[in-house]
N, C-alpha and C positions, 0 to 999 in steps of 0.2 A: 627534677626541675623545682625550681619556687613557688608556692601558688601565691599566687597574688593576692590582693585584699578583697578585689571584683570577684574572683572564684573561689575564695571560701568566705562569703560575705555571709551564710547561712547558718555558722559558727561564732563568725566576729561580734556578732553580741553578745557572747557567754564572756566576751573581755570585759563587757560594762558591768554585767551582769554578778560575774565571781570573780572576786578579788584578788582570791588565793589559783586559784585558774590563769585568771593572767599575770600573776605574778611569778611563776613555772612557765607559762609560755616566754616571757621576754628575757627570764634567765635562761634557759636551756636557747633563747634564739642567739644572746649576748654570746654564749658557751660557742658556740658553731651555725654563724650565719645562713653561712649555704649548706650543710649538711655533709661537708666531706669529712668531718668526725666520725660522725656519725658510722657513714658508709661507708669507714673501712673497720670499724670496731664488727659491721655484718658480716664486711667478706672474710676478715682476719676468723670469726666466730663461725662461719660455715668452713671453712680449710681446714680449721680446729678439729672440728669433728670430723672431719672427712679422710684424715692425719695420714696425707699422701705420702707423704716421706716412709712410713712403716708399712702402709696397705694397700699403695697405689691407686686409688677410688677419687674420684674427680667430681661423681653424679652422685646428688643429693638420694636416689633411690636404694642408691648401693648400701645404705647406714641402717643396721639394725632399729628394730621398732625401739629397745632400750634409749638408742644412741638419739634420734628423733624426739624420744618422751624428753631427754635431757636438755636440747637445745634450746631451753626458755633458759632454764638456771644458767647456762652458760651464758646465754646474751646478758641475761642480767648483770652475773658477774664482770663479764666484761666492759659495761655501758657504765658500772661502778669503777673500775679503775680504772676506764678513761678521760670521766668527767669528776671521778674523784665526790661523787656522792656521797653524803652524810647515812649514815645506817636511820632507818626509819624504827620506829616504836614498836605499832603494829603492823606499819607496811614495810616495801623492802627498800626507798629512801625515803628521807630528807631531803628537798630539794625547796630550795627557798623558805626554808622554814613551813615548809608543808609537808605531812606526809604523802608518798607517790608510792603505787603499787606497777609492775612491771609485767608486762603479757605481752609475749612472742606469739606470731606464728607465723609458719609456712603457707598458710593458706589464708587469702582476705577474709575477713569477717571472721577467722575461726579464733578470736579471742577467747577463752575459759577464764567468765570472772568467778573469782568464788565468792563467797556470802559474805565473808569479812572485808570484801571490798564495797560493801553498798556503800553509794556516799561519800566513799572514796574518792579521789583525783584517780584516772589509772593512765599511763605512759603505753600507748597499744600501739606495738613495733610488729612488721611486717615484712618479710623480706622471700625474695622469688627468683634461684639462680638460673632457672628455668627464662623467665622474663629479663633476665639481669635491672629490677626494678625492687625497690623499695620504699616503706612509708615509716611516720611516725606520729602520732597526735593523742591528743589529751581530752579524756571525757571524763566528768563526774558523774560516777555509774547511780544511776535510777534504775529503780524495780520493773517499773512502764517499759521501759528501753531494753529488756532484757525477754530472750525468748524461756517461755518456763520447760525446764527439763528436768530427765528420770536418775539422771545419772547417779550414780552412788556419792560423791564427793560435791554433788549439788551444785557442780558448777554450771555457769548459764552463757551462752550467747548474748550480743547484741542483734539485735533486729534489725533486717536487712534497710527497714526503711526510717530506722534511728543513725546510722550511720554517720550520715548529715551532720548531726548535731558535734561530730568529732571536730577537734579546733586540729586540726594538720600545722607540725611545723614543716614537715615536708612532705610531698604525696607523689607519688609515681615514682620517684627519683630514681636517675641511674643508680644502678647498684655495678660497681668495680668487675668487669665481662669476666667468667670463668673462662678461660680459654681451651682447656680442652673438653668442654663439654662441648664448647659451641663449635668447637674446628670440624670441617669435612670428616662424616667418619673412617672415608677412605685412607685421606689424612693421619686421623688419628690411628689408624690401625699401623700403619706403617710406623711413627714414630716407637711404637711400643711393640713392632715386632720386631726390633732389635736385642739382644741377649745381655749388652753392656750397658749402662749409666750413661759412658761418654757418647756413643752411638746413638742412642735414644735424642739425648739434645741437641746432638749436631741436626740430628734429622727435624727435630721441633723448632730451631730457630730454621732451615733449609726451608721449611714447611709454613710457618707462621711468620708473616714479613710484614713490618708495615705495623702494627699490631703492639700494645704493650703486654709484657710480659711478667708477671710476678715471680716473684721469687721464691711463693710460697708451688707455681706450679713446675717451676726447677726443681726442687725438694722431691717433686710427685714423679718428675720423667727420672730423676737421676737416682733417687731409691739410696743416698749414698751419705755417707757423712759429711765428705767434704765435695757435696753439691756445688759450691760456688767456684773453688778450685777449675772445677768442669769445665765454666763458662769464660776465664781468663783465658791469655794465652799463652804461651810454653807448655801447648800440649791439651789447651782445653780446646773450646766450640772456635774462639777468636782464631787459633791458629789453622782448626782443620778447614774450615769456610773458607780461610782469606784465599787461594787459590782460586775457588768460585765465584770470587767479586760480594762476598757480604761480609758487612760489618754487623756490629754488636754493639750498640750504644745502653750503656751502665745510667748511674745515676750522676756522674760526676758529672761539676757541670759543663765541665772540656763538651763531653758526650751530649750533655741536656742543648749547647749549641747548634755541635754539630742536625743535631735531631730536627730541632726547629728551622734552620737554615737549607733542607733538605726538604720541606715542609712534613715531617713525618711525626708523630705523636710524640710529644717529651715525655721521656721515661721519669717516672715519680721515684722515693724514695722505697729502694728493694725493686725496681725495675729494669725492664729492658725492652731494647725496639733493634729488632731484625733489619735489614735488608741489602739488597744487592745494588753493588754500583756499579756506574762508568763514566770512564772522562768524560769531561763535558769537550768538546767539538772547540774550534776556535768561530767557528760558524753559527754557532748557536746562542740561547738568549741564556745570560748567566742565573736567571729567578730559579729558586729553589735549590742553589749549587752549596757547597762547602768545600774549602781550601784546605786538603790534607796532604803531606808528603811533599808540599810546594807545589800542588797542579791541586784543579778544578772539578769536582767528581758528582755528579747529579746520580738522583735513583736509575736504575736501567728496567728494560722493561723486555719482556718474552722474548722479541726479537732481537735483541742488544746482543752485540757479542761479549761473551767472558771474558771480562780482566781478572785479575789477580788486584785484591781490592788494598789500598792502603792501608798502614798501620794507625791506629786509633793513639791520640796522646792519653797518657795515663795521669794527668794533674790530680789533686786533690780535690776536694768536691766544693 
């Protein structure tokens, strides 16, 4: 979510206050108003490491202590070529002609500033696939504001009751749902005690309906090179479903119609949205319907009897 000017009113005078502060805040807010840059350079950056396509691992616990110690440099990296950040001097950008230092973590507050950031601007990203929530905001780090510690590399905390003082460009925010962490585990057990790629995903869009799907968690169920092949039809998830009454909505935007007109989530780009139909009735209200195959075909629900679901048009996106 956005937070308002009313709820971080407690910060909003470090805009009058620093110059260079709010000059990084209103570029980085010009850069990505509502934060959906942002929060998919997170989710793209936890998948990365998680690199379901080789090791099938969905949960952020399954990652070695290594693979965790790394996850700051790779957010960094990545938050640089997506915003296309200028290399910093002694911090790790440029951004409006200021230097900005860059701290991840998995866990609120557990920012590690180190000593060469006193003074600093620091850009303190947060992300929690656990909570599917995320933050980002800007403090120029003070020695006061910092808890003192032993650690060998001197780096320090902020203080739980300095926190406040962080200017948010975005706070809580949804963070893009990992979907099989969060699926029923009964669920998930099923879709991965299949022995094949294509079996797997039939079972995960059978399974997960209604629901967008990345692309990046295709990669994870189908363990295959040509994961995407899988999910077409002539042989992929389209054709083995349509029997059962579900369709598969891609990103095109034939699809991103159908989605919406269905009232079901629009699939974003590298997406997908599950689910089961049935003709709509000549008796019934036509809200939330889509026109496929020349008839009328609303979502179905438990008790619905099984059709054999229409063919999806294949247009350009």
């Amino acid at each position: 979510m956005d937070i308002s000017a009313a709820a971080n009113i407690q910060s909003q005078s470090a805009l009058n206050e620093d110059s260079e502060l709010a000059s990084i805040y209103h570029f980085l807010r010009q850069l990505d108003p509502t934060g959906q840059r942002f929060a998919c350079v997170l989710r793209d950056t936890i998948d990365q490491l998680l690199n379901g396509e080789a090791t099938g691992r969905y949960d952020w616990k399954s990652l070695f202590k290594t693979e965790k110690t790394h996850a700051g440099t790779i957010v960094e990296i990545n938050l640089q070529r997506e915003f296309k950040f200028d290399d910093g001097i002694t911090m790790d950008y440029l951004i409006a002609g200021v230097e900005v230092d860059c701290k991840y973590s998995q866990q609120f507050g557990g920012w590690m500033i180190p000593p060469e950031a006193m003074g600093h601007i620091c850009l303190l990203v947060w992300a929690d696939d656990y909570k599917s929530r995320w933050s980002a905001g800007l403090l120029r780090i003070r020695d006061e504001w910092l808890n003192q510690g032993n650690n060998r590399d001197l780096k320090l905390t902020i203080k739980a009751e300095h926190r406040n003082k962080i200017l948010w460009l975005q706070h809580e925010a949804e963070l893009p749902i990992n979907v099989l962490l969060h699926m029923p585990p009964s669920d998930r057990e099923l879709v991965f005690s299949h022995s094949t790629g294509q079996a797997r995903l039939n079972e995960l869009f059978r399974r997960v309906q209604g629901q967008r799907i990345s692309r990046n968690v295709i990669r994870t169920v189908a363990q295959q090179k040509d994961y995407m092949k899988r999910v077409r039809g002539n042989g992929g998830s389209r054709s083995a479903l349509q029997r059962e009454g579900i369709i598969i909505m891609g990103d095109y935007e034939s699809h991103r119609q159908i989605a919406e007109q269905l009232g079901l989530p629009i699939p974003r780009e590298g997406e997908f949205v599950s689910a089961r139909v049935r003709e709509l009735t000549s008796w019934e209200n036509s809200e939330n319907s889509a026109e496929l195959s020349g008839r009328r075909w609303i979502c179905a629900v438990g008790t619905d009897t099984v059709q054999p679901a229409p063919v999806l048009p294949t247009h350009t996106r």
